[in-house]
C-alpha positions as CSV (number, residue, x, y, z in Angstrom):
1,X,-42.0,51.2,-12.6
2,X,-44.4,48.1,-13.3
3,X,-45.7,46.0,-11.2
4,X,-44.4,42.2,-12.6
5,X,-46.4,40.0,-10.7
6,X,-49.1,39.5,-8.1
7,X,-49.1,36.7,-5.5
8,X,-51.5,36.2,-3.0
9,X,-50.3,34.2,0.6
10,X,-53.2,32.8,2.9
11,X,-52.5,34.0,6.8
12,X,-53.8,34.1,10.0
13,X,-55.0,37.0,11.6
14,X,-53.5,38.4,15.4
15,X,-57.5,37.4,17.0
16,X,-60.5,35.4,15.8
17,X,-63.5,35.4,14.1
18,X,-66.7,35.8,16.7
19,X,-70.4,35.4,15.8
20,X,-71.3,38.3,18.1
21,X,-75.7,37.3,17.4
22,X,-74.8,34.0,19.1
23,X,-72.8,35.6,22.4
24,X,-75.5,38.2,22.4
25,X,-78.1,35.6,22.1
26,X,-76.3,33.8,25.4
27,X,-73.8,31.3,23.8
28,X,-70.7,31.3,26.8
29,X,-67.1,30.9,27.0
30,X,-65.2,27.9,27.8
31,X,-61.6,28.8,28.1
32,X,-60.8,30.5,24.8
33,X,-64.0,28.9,23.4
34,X,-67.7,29.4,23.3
35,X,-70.1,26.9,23.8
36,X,-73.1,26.9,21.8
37,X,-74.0,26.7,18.2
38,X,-73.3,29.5,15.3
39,X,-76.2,31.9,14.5
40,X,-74.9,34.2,11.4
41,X,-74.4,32.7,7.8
42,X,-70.7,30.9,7.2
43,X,-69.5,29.9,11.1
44,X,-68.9,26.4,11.6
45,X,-68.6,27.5,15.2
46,X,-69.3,30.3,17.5
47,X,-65.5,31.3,17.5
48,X,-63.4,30.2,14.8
49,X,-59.7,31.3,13.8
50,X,-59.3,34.3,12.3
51,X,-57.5,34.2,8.5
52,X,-56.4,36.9,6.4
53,X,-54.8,37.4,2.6
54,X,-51.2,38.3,2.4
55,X,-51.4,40.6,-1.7
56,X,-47.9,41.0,-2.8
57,X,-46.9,43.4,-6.0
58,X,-43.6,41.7,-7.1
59,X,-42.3,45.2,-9.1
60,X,-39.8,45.4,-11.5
61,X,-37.0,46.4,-9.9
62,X,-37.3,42.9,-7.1
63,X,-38.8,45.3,-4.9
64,X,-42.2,43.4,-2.7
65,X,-45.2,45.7,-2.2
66,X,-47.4,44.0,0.7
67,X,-50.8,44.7,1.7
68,X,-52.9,41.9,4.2
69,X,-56.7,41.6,3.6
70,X,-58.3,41.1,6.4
71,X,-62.0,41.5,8.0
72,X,-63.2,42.2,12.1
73,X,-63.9,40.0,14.8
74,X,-67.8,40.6,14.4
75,X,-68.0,39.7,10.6
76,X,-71.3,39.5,9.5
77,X,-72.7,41.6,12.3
78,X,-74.1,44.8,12.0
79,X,-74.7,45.3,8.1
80,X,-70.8,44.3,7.2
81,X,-70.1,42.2,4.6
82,X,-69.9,37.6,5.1
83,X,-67.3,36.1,6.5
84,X,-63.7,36.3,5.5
85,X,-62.1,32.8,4.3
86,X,-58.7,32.6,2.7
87,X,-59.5,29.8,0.4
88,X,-62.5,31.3,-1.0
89,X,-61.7,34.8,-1.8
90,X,-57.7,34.1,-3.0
91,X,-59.2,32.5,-6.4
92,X,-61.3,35.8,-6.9
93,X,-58.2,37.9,-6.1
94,X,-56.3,35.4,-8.6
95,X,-58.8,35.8,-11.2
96,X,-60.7,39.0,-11.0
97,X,-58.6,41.9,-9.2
98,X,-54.4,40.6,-10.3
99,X,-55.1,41.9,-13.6
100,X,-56.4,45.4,-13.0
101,X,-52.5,45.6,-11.6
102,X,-49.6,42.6,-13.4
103,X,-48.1,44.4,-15.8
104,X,-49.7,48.3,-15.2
105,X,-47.7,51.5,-14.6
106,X,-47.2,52.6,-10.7
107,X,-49.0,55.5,-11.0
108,X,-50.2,57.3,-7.6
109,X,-52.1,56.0,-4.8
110,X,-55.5,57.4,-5.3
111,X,-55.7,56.0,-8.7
112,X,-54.4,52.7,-8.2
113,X,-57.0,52.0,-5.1
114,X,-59.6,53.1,-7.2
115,X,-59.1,50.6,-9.1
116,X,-59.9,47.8,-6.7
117,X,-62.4,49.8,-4.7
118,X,-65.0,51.0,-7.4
119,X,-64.5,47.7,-9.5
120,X,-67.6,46.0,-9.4
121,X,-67.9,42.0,-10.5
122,X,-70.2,40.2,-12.9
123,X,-72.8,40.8,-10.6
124,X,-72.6,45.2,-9.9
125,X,-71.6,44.2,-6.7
126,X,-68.4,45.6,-5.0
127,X,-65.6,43.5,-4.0
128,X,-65.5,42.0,0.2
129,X,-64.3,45.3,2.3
130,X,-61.3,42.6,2.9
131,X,-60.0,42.8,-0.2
132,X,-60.4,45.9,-1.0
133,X,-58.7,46.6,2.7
134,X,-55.2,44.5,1.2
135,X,-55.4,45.2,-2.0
136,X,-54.8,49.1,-1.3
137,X,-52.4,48.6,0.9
138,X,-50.2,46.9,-1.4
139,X,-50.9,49.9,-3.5
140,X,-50.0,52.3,-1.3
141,X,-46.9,50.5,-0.6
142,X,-46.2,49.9,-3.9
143,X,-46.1,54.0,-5.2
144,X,-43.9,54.6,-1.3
145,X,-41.7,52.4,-3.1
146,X,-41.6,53.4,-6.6
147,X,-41.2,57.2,-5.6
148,X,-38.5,56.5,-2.4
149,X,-41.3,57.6,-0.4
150,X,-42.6,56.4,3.6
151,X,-46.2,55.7,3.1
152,X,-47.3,58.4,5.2
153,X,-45.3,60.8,3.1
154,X,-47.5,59.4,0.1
155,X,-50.7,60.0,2.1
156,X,-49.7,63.5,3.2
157,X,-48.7,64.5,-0.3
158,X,-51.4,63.2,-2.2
159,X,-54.1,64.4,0.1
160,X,-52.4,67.8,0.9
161,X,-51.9,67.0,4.6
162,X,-49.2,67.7,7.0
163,X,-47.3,64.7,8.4
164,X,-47.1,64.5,11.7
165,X,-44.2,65.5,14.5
166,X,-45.8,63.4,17.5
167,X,-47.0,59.9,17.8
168,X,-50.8,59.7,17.4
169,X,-52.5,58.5,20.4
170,X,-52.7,55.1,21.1
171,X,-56.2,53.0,21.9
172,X,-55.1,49.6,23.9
173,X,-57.4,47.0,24.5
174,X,-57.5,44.1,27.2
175,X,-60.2,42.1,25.8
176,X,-61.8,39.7,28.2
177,X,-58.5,39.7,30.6
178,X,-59.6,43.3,31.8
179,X,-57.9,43.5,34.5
180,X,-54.6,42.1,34.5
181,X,-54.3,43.6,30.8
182,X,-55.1,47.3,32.2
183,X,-51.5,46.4,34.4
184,X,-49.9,46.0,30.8
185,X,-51.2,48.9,29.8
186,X,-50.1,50.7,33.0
187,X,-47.0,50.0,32.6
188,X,-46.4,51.0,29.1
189,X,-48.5,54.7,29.6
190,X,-51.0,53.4,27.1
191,X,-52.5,56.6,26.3
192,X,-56.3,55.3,26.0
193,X,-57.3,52.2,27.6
194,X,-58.7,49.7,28.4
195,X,-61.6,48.2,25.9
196,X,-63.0,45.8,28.6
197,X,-65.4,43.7,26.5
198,X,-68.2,44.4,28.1
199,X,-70.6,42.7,25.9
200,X,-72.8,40.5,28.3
201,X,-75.1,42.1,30.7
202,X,-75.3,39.8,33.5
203,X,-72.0,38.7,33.5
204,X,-69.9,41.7,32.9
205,X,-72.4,45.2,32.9
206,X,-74.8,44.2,35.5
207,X,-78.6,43.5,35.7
208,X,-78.9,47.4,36.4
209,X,-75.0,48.5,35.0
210,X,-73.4,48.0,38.9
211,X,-70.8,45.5,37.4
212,X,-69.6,48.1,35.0
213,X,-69.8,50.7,37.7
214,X,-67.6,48.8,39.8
215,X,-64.6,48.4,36.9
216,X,-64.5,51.9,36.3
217,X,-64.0,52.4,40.1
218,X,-61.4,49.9,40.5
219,X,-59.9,51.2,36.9
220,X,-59.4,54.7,38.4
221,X,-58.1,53.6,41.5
222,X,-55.5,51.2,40.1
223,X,-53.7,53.9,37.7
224,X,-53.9,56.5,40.7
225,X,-52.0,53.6,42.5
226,X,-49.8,52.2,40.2
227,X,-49.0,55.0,37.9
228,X,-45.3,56.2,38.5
229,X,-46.2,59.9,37.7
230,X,-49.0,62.1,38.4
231,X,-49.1,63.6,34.9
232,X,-50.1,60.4,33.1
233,X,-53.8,60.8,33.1
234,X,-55.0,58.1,30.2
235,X,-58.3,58.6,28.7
236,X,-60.8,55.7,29.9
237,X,-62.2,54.0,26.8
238,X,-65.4,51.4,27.3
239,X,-66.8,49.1,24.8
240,X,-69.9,47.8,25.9
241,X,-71.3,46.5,22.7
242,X,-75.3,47.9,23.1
243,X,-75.3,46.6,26.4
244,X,-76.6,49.9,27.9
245,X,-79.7,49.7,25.8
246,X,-80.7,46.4,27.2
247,X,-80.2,47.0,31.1
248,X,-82.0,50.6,30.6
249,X,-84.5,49.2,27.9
250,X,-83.6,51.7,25.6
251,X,-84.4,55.1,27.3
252,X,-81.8,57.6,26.3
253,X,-81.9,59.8,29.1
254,X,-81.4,57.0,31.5
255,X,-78.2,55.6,29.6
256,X,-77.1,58.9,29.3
257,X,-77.8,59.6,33.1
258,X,-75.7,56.1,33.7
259,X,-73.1,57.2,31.3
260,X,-72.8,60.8,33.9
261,X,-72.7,58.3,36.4
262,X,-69.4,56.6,35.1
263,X,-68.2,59.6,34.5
264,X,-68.0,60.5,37.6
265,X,-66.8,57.0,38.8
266,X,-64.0,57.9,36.5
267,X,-62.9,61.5,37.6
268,X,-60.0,62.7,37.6
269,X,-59.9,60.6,34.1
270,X,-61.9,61.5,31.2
271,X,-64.8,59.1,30.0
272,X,-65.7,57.8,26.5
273,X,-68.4,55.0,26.0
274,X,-68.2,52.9,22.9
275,X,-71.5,51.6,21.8
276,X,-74.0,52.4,24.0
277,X,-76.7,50.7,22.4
278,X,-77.1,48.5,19.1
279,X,-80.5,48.8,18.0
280,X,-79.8,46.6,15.0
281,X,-80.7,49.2,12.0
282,X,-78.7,52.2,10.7
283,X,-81.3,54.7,10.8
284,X,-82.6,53.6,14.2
285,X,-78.8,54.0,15.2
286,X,-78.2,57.2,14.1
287,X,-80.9,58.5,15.8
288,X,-80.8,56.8,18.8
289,X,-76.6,58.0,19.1
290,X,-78.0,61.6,18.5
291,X,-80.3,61.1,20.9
292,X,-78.3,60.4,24.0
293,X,-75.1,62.9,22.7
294,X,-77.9,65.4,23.0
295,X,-79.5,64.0,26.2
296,X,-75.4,64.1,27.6
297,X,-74.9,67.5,26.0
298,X,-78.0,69.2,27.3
299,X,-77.0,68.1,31.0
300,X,-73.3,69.5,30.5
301,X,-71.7,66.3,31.1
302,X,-68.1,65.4,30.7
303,X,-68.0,62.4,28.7
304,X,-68.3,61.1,25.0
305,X,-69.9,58.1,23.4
306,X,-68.5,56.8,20.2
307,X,-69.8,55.3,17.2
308,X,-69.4,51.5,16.2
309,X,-72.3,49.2,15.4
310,X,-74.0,50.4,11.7
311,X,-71.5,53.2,11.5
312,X,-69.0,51.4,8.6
313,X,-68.6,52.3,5.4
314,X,-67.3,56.0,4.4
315,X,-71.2,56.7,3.5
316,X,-72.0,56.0,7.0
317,X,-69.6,58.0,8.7
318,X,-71.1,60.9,7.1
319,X,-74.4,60.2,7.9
320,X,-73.6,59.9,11.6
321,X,-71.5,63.1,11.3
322,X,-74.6,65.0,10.1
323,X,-76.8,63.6,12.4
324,X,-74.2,64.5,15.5
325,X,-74.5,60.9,16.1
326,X,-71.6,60.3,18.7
327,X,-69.3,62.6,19.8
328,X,-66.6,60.1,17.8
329,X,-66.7,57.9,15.1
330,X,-64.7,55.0,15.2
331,X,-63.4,54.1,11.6
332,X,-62.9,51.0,11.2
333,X,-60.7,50.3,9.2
334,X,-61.4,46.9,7.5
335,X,-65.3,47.7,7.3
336,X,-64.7,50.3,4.9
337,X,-62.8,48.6,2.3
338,X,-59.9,50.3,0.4
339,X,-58.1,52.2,2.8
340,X,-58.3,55.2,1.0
341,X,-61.8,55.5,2.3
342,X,-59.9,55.3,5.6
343,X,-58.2,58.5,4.8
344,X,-61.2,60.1,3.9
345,X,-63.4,59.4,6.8
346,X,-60.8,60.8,8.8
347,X,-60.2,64.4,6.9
348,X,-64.0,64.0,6.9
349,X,-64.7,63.7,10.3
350,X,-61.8,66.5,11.5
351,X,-63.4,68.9,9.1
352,X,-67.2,68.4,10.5
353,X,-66.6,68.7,14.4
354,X,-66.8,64.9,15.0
355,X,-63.5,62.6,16.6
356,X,-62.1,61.0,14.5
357,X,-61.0,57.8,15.8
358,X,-58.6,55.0,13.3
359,X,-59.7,52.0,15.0
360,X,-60.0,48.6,13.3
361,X,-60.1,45.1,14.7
362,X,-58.1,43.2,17.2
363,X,-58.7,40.4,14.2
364,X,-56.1,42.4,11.7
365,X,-52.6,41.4,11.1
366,X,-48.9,42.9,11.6
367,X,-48.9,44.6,8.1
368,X,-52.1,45.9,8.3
369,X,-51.9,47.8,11.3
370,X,-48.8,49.4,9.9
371,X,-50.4,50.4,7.3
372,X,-53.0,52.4,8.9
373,X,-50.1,53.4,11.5
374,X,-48.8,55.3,8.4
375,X,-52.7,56.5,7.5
376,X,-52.7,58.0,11.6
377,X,-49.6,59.8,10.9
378,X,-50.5,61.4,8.0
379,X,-54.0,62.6,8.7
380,X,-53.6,63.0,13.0
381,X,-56.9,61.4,14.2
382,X,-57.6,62.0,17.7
383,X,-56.9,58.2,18.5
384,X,-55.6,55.0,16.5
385,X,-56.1,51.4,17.7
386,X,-53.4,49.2,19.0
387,X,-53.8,46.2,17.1
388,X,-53.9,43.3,16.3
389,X,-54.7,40.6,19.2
390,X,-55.6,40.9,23.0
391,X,-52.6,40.9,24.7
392,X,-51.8,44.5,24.5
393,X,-47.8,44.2,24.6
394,X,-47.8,43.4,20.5
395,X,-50.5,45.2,19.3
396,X,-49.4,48.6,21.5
397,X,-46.1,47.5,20.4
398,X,-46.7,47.3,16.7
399,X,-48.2,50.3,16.5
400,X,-45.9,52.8,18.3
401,X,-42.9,51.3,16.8
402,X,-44.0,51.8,13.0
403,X,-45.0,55.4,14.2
404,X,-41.4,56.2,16.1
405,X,-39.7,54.7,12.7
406,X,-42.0,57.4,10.9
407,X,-41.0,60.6,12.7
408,X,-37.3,59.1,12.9
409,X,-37.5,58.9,9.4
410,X,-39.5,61.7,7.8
411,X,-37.3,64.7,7.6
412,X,-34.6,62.4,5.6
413,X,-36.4,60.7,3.1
């Protein structure tokens, strides 16, 4: 089967886009907005809405394969490639990556992302992680649907894994509304939760991390009240964007003593701290991670940090895997273009000792996140992200639909 036809749709993506220099540099909300002016290259505004790329294969037989390109909330953070803008990257789809594809033979998946994700323009330069992010999906899609197959079924075949018979656990997060959200959660049994946004220190960690201290207290002693059975024990998640290194100035045994600390806070619930510190340079970061997973390790504690900042393209995961930098990695999904890479950094990760966690962006879209709802399914990380958005009902929703539609579909197709 050929693919006829491709067509590109601009969208809107389920968050925003965020210049996270400019809220770390001090810039604050008002309402849903943020007062202050743009740091990084290409905002017009501290917050700004987020867009995506709708890339539909029109194949031969009528059949529409659909992939949505789409980049995070922090774009142009933390080594990742500029901001994402419909009406600047749909003529380069248009022109440069349609006809690697109108008119070609479906063949399999690995060979049709390839074709996107090691093209290289006029330049030598690779193509924005975006559109290398849609552009695979609609391939993947597109071989599902030449062959009859789910997507996951595709994955599992053509990288020899076994689909799942479970749901993969789900991430939620609440964004800023971190406390009201974690009832949402509650309620649905979210099986990692809650995100929290903590990404100011004054305002939301605490000159000397007491804020933060105090959420994890009240978090632990709302599930312990509201929960309506005593076996659902949810794995606390925290994002705190660095933060830790600025309150303890960047001594790893101190933020890995405060870390202990949480963990306790948190008990009978198991701890995880995303981000502990951001000190803006991959090497830096990797050591730095290894640093306080050894400092944790050596004291015997019961937590995990995770992975984020400088940790984002396949390359990168490896690095930090080798380095034991983390005790997860979060793979996020967008940063590391076609989502093939995806894949890999997962099977990657399982195979070297290091969680393996299939995150993203709450700044994705509906198709995308199934997508990488089939990608969970066929290569069981430890957790997958509920995206996209803020609210937790659509994103959680989105998610463990497209994976119950999986397993109630994979033994007859």
């Amino acid at each position: 089967m050929k693919i006829k036809k491709v067509v590109c749709a601009p969208g809107k993506t389920g968050f925003y886009f965020d210049d996270q220099r400019a809220i770390k540099k001090g810039a604050e909300n008002d309402g849903n907005f943020y007062v202050g002016d743009p740091v990084t290259e290409g905002f017009t505004g501290v917050r700004q809405a987020g867009e995506s790329i709708s890339v539909l294969f029109v194949l031969e037989n009528g059949a529409i394969a659909h992939g949505d390109c789409a980049a995070v909330q922090y774009s142009g953070a933390g080594g990742r490639d500029p901001l994402f803008l419909a009406k600047d990257f749909i003529p380069v789809i248009m022109k440069e990556i349609a006809p690697l594809y109108e008119g070609k033979e479906i063949t399999n998946f690995r060979e049709m992302a390839d074709l996107v994700d090691k093209h290289t323009d006029a330049n030598g330069k690779k193509y924005h992680t975006a559109i290398r992010y849609g552009v695979t999906q609609a391939c993947l899609d597109a071989v599902a649907k030449a062959e009859g197959k789910l997507m996951a079924q595709v994955v599992a075949d053509e990288y020899h894994t076994t689909l799942s018979d479970k749901r993969i656990p789900i991430f939620a997060q609440s964004g800023d509304d971190r406390y009201n959200n974690v009832d949402k959660m509650i309620i649905k049994e979210a099986d990692i939760l809650p995100h929290g946004l903590f990404n100011h220190v004054e305002k939301k960690v605490g000159l000397k991390g007491e804020k933060l201290l105090e959420y994890v207290k009240w978090l632990r002693n709302r599930i312990l009240d509201k929960r309506t059975r005593e076996d659902y024990k949810p794995i606390f998640h925290i994002d705190v964007y660095g933060t830790l290194g600025i309150v303890f100035n960047n001594d790893w045994e101190k933020i890995a003593d405060y870390i202990g600390e949480l963990a306790e806070a948190a008990k009978p619930f198991h701890l995880r701290i995303e981000g502990p510190v951001d000190v803006e340079e991959r090497e830096a970061q990797i050591k730095a991670l290894a640093a306080i997973r050894k400092c944790m390790d050596d004291k015997g504690m019961d937590a995990e940090i995770v992975a984020d900042e400088w940790c984002n393209t396949f390359e990168d995961i490896v690095d930090f895997c080798k380095a034991k930098a983390g005790h997860m990695a979060q793979i996020k999904t967008p940063d590391l273009g076609g989502i093939n890479n995806s894949i890999e950094a997962v099977l990657y990760c399982k195979e070297h000792g290091m969680g393996a966690y299939l995150g993203g962006t709450c700044n994705e879209t509906n198709r995308s996140a199934e997508c990488c709802a089939h990608v969970a399914m066929a290569t069981s990380p430890s957790q997958t992200l509920a995206k996209p958005g803020m609210g937790v009902d659509e994103g959680y929703m989105i998610m463990f639909n497209e994976m119950s539609r999986i397993l109630a579909l994979k033994d007859i197709l």
